[in-house]
C-alpha positions as CSV (number, residue, x, y, z in Angstrom):
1,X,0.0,0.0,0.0
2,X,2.8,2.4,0.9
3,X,4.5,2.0,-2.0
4,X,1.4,2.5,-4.5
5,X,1.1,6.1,-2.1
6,X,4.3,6.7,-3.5
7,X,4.3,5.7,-6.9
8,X,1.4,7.6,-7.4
9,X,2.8,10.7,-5.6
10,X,4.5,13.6,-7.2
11,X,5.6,15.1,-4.2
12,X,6.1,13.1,-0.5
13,X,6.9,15.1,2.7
14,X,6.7,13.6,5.6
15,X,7.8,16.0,8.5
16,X,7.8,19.0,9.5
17,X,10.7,20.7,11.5
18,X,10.0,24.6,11.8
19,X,7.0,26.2,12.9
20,X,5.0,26.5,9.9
21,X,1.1,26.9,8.7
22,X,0.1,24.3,6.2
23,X,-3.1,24.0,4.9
24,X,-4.2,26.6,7.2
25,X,-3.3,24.7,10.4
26,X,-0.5,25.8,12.5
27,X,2.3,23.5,13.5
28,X,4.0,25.5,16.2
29,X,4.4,23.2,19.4
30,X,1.2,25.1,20.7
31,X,-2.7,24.0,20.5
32,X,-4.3,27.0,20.1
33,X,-5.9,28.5,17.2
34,X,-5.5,32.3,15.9
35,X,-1.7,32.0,17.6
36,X,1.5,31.2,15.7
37,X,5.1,31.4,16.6
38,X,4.2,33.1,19.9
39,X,1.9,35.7,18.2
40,X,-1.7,36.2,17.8
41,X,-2.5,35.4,13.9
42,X,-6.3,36.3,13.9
43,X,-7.3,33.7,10.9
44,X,-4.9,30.2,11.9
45,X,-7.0,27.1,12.5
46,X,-5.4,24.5,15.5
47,X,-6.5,21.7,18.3
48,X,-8.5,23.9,20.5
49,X,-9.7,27.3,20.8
50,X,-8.0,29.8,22.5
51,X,-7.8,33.4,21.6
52,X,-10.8,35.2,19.3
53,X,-10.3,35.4,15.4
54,X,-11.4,33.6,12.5
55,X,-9.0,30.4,13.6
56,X,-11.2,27.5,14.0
57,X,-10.2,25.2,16.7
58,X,-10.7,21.2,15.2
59,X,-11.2,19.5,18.6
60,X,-14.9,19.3,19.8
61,X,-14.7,20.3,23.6
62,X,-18.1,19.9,25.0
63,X,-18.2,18.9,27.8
64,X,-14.5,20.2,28.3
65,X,-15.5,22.7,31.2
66,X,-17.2,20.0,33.5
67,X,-14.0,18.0,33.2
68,X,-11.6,20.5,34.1
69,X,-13.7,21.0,37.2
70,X,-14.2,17.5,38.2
71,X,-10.0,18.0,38.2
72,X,-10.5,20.3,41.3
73,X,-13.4,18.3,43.0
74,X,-12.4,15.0,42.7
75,X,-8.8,14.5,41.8
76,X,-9.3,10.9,41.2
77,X,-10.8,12.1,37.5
78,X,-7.7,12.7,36.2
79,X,-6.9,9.7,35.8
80,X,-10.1,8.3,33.7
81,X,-9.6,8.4,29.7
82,X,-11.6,9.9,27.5
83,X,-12.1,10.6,23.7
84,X,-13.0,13.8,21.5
85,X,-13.6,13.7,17.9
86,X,-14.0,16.8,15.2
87,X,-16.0,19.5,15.7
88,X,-17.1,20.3,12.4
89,X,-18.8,17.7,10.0
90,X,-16.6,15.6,8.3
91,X,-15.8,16.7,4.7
92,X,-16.8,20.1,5.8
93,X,-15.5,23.7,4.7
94,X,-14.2,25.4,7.0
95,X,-11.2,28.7,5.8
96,X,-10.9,27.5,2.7
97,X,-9.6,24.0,3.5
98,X,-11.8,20.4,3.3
99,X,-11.7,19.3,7.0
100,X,-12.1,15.7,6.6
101,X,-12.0,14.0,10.1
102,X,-10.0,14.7,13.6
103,X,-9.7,12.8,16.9
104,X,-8.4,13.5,20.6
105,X,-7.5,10.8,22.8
106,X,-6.4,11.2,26.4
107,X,-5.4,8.0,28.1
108,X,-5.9,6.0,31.5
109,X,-3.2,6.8,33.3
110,X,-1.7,6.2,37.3
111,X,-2.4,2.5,38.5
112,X,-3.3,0.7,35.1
113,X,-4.3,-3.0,35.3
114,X,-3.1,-4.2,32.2
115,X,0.9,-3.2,32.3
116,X,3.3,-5.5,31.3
117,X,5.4,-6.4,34.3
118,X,9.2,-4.5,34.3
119,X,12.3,-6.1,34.1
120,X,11.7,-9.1,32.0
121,X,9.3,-8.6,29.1
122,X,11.9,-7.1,26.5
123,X,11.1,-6.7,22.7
124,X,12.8,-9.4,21.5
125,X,11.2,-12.5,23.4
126,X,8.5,-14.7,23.1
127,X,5.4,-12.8,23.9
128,X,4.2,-16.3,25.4
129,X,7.0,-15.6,27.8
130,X,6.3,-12.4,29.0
131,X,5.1,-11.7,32.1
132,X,1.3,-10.0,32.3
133,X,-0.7,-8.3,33.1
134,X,-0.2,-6.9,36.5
135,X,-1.5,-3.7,38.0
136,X,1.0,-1.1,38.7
137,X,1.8,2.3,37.8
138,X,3.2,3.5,34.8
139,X,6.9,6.1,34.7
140,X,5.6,9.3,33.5
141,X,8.7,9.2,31.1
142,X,6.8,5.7,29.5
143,X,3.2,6.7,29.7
144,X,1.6,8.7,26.7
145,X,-1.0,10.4,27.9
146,X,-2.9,12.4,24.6
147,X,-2.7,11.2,21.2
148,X,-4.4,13.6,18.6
149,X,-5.0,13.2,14.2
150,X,-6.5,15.6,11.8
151,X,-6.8,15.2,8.2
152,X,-7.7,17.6,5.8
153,X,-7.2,19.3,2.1
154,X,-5.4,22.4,1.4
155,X,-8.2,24.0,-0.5
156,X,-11.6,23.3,-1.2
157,X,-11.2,20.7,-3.8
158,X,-10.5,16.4,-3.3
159,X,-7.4,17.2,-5.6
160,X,-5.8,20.0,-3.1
161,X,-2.9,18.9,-1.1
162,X,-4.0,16.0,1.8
163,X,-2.6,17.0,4.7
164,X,-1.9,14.7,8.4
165,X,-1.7,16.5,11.2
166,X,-0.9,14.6,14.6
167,X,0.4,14.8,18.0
168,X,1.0,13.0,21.3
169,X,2.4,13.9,24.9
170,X,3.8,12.3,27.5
């Protein structure tokens, strides 16, 4: 499959390095939309919503507001997982670009009853020989804790530039 994506490709890129806005999304090391490069753009789409302009932010965060407060009242909820998809339509319109689906994943994390027991279990063994599961606590330095994709066109048309945006954090 990969290699009929690039046989039929003109032009591959797979990373990007620099802050830069593609497609009308900005890839900056930040989640907010209408800011770029440490400034306020106005018209920049991104994850989430954060400062007023045109920007549209991809992640739908209903909800998002009684989470954040179940944080303070019972600390215990930071732990539980939850999922967020696109807030627009799929194959919607939105600045010029063809939004075409998004997702935001925040995982279980603290004790976690399906960790494969330390030490032993190494790559390169028999998974028969591993050791799990067991309940235990995972190294913050191990444990990723939001995974987030967007797909979309460049322009309004299905032969504009696809673009894949993603992210995770530990």
């Amino acid at each position: 499959m990969l290699c009929f994506l690039i046989a039929i490709s003109d032009k591959l890129t797979a990373q990007i390095t620099t802050p830069i806005i593609n497609a009308n999304f900005g890839t900056d090391a930040d989640i907010k939309s209408n800011f770029f490069d440490g400034q306020n753009t106005g018209n920049s789409d991104d994850w989430f919503k954060n400062i007023s302009g045109l920007g549209e932010s991809i992640i739908d965060t209903t909800g998002a507001a009684d989470i954040v407060r179940g944080y303070t009242t019972n600390p215990a909820s930071r732990n539980y997982d939850f999922s967020r998809l696109m807030n627009q339509m799929p194959f919607s319109i939105v600045n010029n670009c063809v939004l075409l689906d998004a997702v935001f994943h925040r995982d279980f994390h603290g004790n976690d009853s399906t960790v494969f027991a330390s030490g032993g279990n190494k790559n390169g063994m028999n998974p028969m020989d591993w050791n799990c599961p067991i309940s235990q606590s995972i190294p913050g330095k191990n444990e990723i804790l939001d995974v987030m994709a967007h797909v979309r066109r460049a322009g309004p048309n299905m032969s504009d530039s696809l673009w894949l945006f993603g992210g995770i954090s530990i």
